[in-house]
TORTI-112531 format. One line per field, with one value per residue: residue number from 1; residue in one letter; chain; x, y, z of N, C-alpha, C in turn. Coordinates in steps of 0.2 Angstrom, whole numbers, plus 2048, in hexadecimal, padded with zeros to 3 digits. Last residue first. Example, Ala and Ser with C-alpha at 12.3 -4.5 7.8 and 13.67 -1.06 7.14 Angstrom:
REM residues 2
resi: [2 | 1]
resn: [s | a]
chain: [A | A]
n.u: [840 | 842]
n.v: [7F5 | 7E4]
n.w: [823 | 827]
ca.u: [844 | 83E]
ca.v: [7FB | 7EA]
ca.w: [824 | 827]
c.u: [840 | 842]
c.v: [800 | 7F0]
c.w: [827 | 827]
//
This chain:
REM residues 225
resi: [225 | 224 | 223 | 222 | 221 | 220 | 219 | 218 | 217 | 216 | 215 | 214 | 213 | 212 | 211 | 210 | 209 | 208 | 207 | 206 | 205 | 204 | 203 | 202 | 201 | 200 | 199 | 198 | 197 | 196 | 195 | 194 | 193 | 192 | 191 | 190 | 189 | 188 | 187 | 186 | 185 | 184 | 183 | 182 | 181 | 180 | 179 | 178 | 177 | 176 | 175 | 174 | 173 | 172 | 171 | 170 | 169 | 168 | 167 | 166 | 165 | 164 | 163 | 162 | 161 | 160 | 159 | 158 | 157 | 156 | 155 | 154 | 153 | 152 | 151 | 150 | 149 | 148 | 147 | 146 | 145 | 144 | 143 | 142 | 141 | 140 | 139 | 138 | 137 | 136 | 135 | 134 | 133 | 132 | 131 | 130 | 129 | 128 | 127 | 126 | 125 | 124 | 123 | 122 | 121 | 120 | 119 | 118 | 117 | 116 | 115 | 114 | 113 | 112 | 111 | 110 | 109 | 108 | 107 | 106 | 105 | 104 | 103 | 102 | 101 | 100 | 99 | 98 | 97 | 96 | 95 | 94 | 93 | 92 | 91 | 90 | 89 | 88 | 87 | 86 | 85 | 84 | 83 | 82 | 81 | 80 | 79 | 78 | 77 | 76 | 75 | 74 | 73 | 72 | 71 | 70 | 69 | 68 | 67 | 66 | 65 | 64 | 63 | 62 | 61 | 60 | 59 | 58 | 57 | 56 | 55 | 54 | 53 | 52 | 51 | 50 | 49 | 48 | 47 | 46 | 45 | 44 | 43 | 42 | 41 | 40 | 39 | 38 | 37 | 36 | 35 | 34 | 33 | 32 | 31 | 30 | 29 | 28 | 27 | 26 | 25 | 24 | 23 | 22 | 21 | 20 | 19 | 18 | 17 | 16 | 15 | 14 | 13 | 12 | 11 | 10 | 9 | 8 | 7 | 6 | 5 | 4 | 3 | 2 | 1]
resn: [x | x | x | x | x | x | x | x | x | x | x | x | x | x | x | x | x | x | x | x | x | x | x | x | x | x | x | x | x | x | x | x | x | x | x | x | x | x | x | x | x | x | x | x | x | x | x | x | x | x | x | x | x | x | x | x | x | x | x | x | x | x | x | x | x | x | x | x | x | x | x | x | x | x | x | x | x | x | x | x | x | x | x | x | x | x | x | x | x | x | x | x | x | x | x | x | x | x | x | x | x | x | x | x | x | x | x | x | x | x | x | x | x | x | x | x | x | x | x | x | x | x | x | x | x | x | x | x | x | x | x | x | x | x | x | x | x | x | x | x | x | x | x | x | x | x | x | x | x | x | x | x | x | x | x | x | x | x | x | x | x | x | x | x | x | x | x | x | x | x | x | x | x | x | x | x | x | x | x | x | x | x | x | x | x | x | x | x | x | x | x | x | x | x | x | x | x | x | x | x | x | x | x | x | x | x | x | x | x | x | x | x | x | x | x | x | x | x | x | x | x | x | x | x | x]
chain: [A | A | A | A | A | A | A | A | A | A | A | A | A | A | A | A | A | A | A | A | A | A | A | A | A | A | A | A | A | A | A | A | A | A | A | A | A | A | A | A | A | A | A | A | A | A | A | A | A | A | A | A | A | A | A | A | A | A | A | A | A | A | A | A | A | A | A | A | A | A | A | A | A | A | A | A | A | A | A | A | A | A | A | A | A | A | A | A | A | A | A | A | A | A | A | A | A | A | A | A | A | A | A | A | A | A | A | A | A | A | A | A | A | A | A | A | A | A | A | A | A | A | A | A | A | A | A | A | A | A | A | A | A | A | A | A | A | A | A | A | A | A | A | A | A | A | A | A | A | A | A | A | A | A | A | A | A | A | A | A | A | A | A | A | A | A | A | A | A | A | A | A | A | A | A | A | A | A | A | A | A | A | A | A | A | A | A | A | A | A | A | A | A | A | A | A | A | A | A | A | A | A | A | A | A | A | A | A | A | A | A | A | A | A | A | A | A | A | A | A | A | A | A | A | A]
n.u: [3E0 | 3DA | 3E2 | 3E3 | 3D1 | 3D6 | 3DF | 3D4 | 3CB | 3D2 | 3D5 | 3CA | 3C5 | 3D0 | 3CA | 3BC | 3BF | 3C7 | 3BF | 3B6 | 3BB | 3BF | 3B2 | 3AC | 3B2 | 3AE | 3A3 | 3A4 | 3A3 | 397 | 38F | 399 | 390 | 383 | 383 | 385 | 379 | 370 | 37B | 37B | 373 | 368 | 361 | 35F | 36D | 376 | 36D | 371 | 37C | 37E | 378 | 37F | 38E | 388 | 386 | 393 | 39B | 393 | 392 | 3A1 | 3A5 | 3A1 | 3AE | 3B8 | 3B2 | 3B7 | 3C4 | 3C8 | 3C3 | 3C9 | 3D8 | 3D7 | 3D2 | 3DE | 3E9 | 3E3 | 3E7 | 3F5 | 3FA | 3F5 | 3FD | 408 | 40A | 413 | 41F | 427 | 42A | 422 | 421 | 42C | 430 | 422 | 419 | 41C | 41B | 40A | 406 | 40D | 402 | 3F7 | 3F8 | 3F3 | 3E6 | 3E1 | 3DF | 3D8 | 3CA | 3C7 | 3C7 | 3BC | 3AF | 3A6 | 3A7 | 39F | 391 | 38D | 38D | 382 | 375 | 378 | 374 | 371 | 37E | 386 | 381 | 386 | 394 | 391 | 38E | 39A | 3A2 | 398 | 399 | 3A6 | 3A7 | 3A0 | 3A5 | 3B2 | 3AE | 3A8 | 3AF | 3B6 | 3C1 | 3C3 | 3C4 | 3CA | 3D6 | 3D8 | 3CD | 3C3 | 3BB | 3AD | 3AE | 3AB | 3B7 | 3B1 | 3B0 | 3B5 | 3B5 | 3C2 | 3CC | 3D7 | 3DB | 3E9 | 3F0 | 3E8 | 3D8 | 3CD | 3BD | 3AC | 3A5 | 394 | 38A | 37F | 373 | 367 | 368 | 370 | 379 | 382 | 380 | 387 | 393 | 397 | 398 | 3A2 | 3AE | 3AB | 3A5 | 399 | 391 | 387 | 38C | 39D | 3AB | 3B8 | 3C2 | 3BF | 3BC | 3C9 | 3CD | 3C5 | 3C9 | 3D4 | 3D5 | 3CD | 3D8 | 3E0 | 3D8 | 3D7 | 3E3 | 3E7 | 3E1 | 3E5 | 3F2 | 3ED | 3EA | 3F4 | 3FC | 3F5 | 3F5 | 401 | 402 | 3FA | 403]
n.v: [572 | 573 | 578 | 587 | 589 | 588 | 594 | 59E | 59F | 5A4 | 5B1 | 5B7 | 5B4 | 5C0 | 5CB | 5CE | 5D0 | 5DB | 5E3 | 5E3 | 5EB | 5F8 | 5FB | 601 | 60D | 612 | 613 | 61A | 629 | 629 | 629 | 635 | 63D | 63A | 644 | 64F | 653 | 64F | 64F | 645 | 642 | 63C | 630 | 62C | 62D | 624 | 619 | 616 | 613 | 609 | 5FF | 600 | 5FB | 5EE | 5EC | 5EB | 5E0 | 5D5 | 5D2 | 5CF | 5C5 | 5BB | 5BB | 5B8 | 5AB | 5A5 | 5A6 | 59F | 592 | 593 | 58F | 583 | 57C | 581 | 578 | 56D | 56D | 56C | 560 | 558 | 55E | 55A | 550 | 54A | 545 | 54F | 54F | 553 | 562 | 56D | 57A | 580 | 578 | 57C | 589 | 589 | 581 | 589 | 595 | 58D | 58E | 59C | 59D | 592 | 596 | 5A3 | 59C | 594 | 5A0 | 5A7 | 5A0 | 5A6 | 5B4 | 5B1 | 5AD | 5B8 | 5C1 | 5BB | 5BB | 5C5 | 5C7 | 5D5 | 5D5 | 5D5 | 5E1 | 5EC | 5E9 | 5EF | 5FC | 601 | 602 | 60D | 616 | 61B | 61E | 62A | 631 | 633 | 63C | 646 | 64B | 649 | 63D | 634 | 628 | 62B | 62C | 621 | 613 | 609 | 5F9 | 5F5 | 5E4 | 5D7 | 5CD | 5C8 | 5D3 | 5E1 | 5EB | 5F8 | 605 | 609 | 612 | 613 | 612 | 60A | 60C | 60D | 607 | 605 | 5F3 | 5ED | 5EB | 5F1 | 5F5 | 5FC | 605 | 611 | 60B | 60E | 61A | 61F | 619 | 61F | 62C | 62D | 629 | 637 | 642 | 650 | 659 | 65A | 65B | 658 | 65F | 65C | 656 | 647 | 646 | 644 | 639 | 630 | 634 | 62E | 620 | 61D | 61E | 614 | 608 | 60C | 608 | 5FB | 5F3 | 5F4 | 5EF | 5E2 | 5DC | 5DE | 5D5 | 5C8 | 5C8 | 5C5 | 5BA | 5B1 | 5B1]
n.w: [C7C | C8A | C93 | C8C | C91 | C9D | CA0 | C9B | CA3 | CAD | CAA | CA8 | CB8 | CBC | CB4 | CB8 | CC9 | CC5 | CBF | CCA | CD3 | CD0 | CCF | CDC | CDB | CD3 | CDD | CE5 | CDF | CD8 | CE6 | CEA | CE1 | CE6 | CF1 | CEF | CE7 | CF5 | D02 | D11 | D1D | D1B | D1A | D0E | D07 | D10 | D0A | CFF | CFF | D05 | CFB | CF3 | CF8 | CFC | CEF | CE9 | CF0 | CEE | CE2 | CE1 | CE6 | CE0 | CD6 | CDE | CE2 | CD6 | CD2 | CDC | CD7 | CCA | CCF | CD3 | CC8 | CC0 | CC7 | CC2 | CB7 | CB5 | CBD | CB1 | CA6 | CA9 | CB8 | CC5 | CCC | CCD | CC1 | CB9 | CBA | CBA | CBF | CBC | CC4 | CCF | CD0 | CCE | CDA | CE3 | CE1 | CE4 | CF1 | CF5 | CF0 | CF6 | D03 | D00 | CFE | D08 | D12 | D0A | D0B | D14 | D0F | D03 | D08 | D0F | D06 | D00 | D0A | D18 | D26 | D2C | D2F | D22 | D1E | D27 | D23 | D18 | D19 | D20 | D15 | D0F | D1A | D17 | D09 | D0B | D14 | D0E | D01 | D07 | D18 | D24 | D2B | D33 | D2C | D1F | D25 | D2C | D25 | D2F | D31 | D3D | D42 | D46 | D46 | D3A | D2F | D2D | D20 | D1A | D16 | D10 | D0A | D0E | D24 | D34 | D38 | D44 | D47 | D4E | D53 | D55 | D5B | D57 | D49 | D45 | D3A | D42 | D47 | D39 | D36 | D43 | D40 | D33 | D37 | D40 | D39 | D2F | D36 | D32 | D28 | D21 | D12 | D11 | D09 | CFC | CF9 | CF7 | CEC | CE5 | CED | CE6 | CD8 | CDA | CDA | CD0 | CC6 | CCB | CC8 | CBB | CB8 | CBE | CB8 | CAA | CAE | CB0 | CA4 | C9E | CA3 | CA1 | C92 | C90 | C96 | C90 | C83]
ca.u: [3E4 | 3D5 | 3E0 | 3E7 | 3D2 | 3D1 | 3E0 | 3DA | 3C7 | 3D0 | 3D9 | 3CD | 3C0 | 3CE | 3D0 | 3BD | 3BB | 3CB | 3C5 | 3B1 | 3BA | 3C3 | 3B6 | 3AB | 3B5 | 3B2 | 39F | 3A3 | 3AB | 39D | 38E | 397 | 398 | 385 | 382 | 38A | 37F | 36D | 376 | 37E | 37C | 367 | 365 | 35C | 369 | 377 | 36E | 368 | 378 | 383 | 375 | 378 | 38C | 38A | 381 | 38C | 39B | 392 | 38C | 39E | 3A7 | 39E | 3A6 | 3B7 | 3B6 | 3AE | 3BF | 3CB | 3C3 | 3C1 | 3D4 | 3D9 | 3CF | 3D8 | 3E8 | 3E4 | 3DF | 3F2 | 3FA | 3F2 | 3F5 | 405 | 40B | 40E | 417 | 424 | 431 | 424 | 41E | 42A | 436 | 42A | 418 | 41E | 421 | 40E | 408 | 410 | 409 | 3F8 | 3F8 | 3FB | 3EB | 3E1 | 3E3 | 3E0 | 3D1 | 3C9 | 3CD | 3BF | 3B3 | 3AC | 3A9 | 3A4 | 396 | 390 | 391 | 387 | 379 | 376 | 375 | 36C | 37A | 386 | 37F | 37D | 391 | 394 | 38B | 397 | 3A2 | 39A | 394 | 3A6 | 3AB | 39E | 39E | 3B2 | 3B1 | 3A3 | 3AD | 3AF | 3BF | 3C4 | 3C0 | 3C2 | 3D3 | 3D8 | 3D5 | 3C4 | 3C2 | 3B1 | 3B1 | 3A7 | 3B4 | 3B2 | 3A9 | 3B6 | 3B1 | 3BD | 3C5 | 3D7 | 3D7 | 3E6 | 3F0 | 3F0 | 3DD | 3CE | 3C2 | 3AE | 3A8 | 39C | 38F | 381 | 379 | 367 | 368 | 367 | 375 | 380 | 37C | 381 | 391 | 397 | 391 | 39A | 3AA | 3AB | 3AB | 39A | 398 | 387 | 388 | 398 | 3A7 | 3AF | 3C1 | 3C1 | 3B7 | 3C4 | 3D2 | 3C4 | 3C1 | 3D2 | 3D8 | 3CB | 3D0 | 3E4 | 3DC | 3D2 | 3E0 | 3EB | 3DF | 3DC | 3F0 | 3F2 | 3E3 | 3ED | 3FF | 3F6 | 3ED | 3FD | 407 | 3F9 | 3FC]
ca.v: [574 | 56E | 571 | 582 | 588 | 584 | 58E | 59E | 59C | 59E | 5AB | 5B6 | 5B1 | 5B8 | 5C9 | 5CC | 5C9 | 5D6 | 5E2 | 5E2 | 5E3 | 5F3 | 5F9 | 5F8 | 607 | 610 | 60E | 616 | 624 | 62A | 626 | 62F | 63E | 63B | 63D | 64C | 654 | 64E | 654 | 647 | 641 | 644 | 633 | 62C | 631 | 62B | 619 | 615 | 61B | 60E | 600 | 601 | 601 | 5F3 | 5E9 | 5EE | 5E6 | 5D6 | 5D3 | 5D6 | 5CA | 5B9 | 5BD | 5BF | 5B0 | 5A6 | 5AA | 5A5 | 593 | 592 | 596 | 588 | 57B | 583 | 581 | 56E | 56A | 573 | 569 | 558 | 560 | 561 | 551 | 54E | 53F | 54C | 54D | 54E | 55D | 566 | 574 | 582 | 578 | 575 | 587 | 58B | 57E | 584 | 597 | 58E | 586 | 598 | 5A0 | 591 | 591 | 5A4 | 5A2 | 593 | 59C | 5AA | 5A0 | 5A1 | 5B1 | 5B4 | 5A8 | 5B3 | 5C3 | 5BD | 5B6 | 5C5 | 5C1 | 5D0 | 5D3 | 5D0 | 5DB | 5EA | 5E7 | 5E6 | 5F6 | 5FF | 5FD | 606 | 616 | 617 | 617 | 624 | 62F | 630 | 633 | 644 | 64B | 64C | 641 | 63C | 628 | 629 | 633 | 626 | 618 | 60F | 5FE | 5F8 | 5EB | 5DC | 5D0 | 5C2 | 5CD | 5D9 | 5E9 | 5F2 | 604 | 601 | 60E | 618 | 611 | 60F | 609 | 613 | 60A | 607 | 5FA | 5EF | 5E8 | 5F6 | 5F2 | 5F8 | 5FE | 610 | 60E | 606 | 615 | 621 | 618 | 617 | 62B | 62F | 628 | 62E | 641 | 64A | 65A | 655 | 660 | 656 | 65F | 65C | 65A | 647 | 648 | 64B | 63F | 633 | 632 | 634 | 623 | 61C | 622 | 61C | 60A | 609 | 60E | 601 | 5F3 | 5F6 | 5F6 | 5E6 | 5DF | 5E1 | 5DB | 5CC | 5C9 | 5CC | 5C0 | 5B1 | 5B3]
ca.w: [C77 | C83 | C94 | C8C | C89 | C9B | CA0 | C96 | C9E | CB0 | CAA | CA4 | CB2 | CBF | CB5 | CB2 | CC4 | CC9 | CBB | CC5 | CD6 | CD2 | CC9 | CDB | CE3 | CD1 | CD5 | CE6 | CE2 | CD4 | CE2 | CEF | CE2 | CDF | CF0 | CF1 | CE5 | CF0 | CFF | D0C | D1D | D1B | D22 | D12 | D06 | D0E | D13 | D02 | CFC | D09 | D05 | CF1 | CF6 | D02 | CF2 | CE7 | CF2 | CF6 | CE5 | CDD | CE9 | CE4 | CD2 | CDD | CE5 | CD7 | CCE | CDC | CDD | CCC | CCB | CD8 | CCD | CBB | CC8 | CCB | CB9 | CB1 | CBE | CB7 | CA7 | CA8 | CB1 | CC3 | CC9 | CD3 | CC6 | CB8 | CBF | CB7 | CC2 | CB9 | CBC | CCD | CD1 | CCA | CD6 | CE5 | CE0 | CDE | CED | CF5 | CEC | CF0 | D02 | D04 | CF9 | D04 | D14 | D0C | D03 | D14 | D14 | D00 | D04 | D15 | D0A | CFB | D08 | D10 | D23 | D28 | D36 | D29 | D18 | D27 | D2C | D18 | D17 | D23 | D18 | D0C | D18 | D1D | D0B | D06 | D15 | D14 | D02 | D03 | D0F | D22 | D24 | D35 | D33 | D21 | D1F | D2E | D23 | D2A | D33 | D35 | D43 | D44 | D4C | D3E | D33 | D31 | D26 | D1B | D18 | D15 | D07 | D0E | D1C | D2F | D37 | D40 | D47 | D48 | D53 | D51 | D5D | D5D | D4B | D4C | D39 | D3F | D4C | D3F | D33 | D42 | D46 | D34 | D31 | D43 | D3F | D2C | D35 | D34 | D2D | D27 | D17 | D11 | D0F | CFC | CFD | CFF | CF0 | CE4 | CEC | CED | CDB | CD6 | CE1 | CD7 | CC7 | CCB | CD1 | CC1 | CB5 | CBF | CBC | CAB | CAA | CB5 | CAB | C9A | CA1 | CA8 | C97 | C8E | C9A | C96 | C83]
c.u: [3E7 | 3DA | 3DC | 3E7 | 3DB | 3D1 | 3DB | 3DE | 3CE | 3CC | 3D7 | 3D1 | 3C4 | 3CB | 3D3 | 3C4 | 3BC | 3C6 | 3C8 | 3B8 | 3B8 | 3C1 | 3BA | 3AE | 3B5 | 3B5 | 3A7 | 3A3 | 3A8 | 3A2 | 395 | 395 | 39B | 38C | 382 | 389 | 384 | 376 | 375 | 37A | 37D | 371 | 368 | 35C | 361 | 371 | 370 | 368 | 373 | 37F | 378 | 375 | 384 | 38A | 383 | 387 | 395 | 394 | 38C | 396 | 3A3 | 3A0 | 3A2 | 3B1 | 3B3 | 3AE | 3B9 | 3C3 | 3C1 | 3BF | 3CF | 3D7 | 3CE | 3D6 | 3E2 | 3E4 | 3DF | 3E9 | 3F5 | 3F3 | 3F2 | 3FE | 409 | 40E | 412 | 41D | 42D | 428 | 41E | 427 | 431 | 42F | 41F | 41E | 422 | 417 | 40A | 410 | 40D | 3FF | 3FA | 3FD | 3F2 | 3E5 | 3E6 | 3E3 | 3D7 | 3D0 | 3CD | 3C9 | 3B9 | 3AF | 3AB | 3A7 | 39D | 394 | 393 | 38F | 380 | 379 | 375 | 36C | 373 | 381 | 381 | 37E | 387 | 392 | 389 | 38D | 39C | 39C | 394 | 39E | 3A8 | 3A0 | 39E | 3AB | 3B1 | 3A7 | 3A8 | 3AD | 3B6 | 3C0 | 3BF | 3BE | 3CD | 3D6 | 3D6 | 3CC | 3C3 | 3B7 | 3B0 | 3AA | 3B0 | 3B5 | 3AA | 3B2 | 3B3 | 3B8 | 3C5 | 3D4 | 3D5 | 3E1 | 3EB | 3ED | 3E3 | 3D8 | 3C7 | 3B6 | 3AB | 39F | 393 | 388 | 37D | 36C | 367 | 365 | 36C | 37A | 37B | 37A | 388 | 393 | 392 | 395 | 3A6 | 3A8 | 3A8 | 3A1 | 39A | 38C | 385 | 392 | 3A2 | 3AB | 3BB | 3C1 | 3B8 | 3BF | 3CE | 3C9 | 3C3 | 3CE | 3D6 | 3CE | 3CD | 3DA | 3DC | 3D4 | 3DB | 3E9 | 3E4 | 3DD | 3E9 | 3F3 | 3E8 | 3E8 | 3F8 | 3F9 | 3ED | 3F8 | 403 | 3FD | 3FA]
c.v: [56C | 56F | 56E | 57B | 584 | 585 | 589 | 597 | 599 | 599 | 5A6 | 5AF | 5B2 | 5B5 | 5C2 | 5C8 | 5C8 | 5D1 | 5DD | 5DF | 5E1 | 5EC | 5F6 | 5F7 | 601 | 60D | 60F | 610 | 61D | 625 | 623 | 629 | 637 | 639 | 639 | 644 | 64F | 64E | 64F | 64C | 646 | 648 | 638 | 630 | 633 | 62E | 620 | 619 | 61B | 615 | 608 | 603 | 605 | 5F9 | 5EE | 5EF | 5EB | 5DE | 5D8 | 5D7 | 5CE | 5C2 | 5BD | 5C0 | 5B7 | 5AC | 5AB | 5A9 | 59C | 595 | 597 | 58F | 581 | 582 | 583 | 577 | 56E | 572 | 56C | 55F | 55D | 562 | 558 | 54F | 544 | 549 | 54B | 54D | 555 | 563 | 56E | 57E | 57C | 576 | 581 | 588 | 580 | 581 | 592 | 594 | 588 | 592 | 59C | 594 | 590 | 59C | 5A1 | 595 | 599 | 5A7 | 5A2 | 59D | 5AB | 5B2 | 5AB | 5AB | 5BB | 5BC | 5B5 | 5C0 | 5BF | 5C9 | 5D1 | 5CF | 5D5 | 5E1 | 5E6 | 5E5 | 5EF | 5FB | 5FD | 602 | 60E | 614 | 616 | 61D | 62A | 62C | 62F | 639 | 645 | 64F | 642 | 63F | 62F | 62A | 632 | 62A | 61D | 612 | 605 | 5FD | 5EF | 5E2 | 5D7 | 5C8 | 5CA | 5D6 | 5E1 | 5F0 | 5FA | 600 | 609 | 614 | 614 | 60D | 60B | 60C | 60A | 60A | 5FD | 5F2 | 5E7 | 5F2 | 5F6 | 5F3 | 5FA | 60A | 60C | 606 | 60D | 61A | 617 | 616 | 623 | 62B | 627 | 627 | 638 | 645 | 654 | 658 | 660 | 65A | 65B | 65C | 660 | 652 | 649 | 64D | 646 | 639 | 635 | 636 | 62C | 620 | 622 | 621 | 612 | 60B | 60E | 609 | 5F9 | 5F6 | 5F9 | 5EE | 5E0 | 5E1 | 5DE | 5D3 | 5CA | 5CB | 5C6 | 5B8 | 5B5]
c.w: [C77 | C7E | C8F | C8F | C8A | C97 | C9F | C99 | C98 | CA8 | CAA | CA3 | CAE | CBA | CB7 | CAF | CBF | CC6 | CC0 | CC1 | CD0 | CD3 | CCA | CD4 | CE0 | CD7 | CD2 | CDF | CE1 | CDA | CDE | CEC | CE6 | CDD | CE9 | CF2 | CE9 | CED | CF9 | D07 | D17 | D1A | D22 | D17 | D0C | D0B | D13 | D09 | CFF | D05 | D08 | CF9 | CF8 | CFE | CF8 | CEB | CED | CF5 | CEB | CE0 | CE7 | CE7 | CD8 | CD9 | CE4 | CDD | CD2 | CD8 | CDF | CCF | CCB | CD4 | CD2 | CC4 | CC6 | CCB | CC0 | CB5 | CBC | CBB | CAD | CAB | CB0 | CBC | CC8 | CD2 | CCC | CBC | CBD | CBA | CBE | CBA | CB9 | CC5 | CCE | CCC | CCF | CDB | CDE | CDB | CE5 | CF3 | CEF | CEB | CFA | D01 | CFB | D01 | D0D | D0D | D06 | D0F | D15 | D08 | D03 | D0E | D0E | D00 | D05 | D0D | D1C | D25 | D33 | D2E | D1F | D24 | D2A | D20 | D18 | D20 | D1C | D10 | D13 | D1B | D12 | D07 | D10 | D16 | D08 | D02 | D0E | D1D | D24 | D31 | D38 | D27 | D20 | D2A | D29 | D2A | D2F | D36 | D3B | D47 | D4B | D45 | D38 | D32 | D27 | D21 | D17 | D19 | D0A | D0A | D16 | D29 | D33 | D3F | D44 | D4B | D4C | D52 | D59 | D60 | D51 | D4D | D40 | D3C | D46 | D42 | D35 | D3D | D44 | D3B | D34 | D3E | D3F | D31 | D31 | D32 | D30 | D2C | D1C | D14 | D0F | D03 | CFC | D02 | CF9 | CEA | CEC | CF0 | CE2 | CD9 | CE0 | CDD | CCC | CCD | CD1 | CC5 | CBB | CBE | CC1 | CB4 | CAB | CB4 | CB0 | CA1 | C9F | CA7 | C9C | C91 | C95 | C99 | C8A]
//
């Protein structure tokens, strides 16, 4: 049961990925009617928030936009941090949300932060204690269902995670349109387009929560069987 529900949200979450990568593919060759590189609009919308201690730059790969909290940087793709289209403005405009959602201190943002080393530890505890459950945890005074307790724990963990995740990045979206339409960056149409990427950007996190929750309800239905 458990391998059709990973095979079924590795599918969902492949269709998603592809339309996503669609999305910005189309809009990447769409100019914006700013002319502005990615750069500039991240800069710009710092600037107009009264943020002056981030930097904005430019890192290998292709969707490897993020923002750092811990040396407040936002990093954009190359495509992003040259690109004067309707995706570049949209992503750079997104991360640079998550720098606003920091310097305001939005709550979502500061719980998902330090949740952060949890996750890390929880996903690699939960490698160890799948391996045990394969080798028998009868060998190392473990039984099933104590195993099966400890990962459901470590899975929790994982899920509130990415349910914790969904606010934050809606929320930097909701700010990165607010902030394009205001600031003139984009036209009425393009902002729409910007819109559309965006909202298959946060699909990905929506099919990664419902996929974490799945499991986590499917080993806790096998701890009452």
């Amino acid at each position: 049961m458990i391998w059709i529900i990973m095979i079924g949200f590795m599918i969902a979450g492949g269709i998603v990925s592809s339309r996503l990568k669609s999305k910005i593919k189309k809009y990447s060759r769409i100019p914006t009617i700013s002319g502005k590189s990615g750069k500039e609009i991240a800069e710009k919308m710092l600037a107009d928030n009264n943020i002056y201690d981030v930097k904005v730059i430019s890192v290998p790969g292709k969707l490897t936009d993020h923002y750092n909290p811990v040396d407040r940087t936002v990093n954009l793709s190359p495509d992003v941090y040259q690109g004067r289209h309707v995706s570049a403005a949209a992503i750079a405009a997104h991360e640079c949300g998550h720098a606003v959602q920091h310097a305001t201190a939005y709550s979502w943002l500061q719980m998902r932060s330090m949740m952060v080393p949890v996750v890390n530890m929880s996903n690699k505890m939960m490698s160890t204690v799948f391996i045990f459950g394969l080798i028998g945890g009868s060998y190392i005074g473990l039984g099933f269902t104590n195993l099966l307790m400890v990962f459901i724990v470590l899975q929790a963990i994982v899920t509130s995670f990415t349910l914790i995740t969904l606010p934050v990045e809606f929320d930097a979206s909701r700010r990165a349109l607010i902030w394009l339409r205001s600031s003139g960056i984009t036209s009425d149409q393009e902002l729409n387009y910007a819109d559309d990427a965006l909202k298959w950007a946060a699909s990905t996190y929506v099919v990664a929560a419902l996929a974490a929750a799945t499991y986590l309800l499917y080993y806790v239905s096998m701890l009452r069987d």
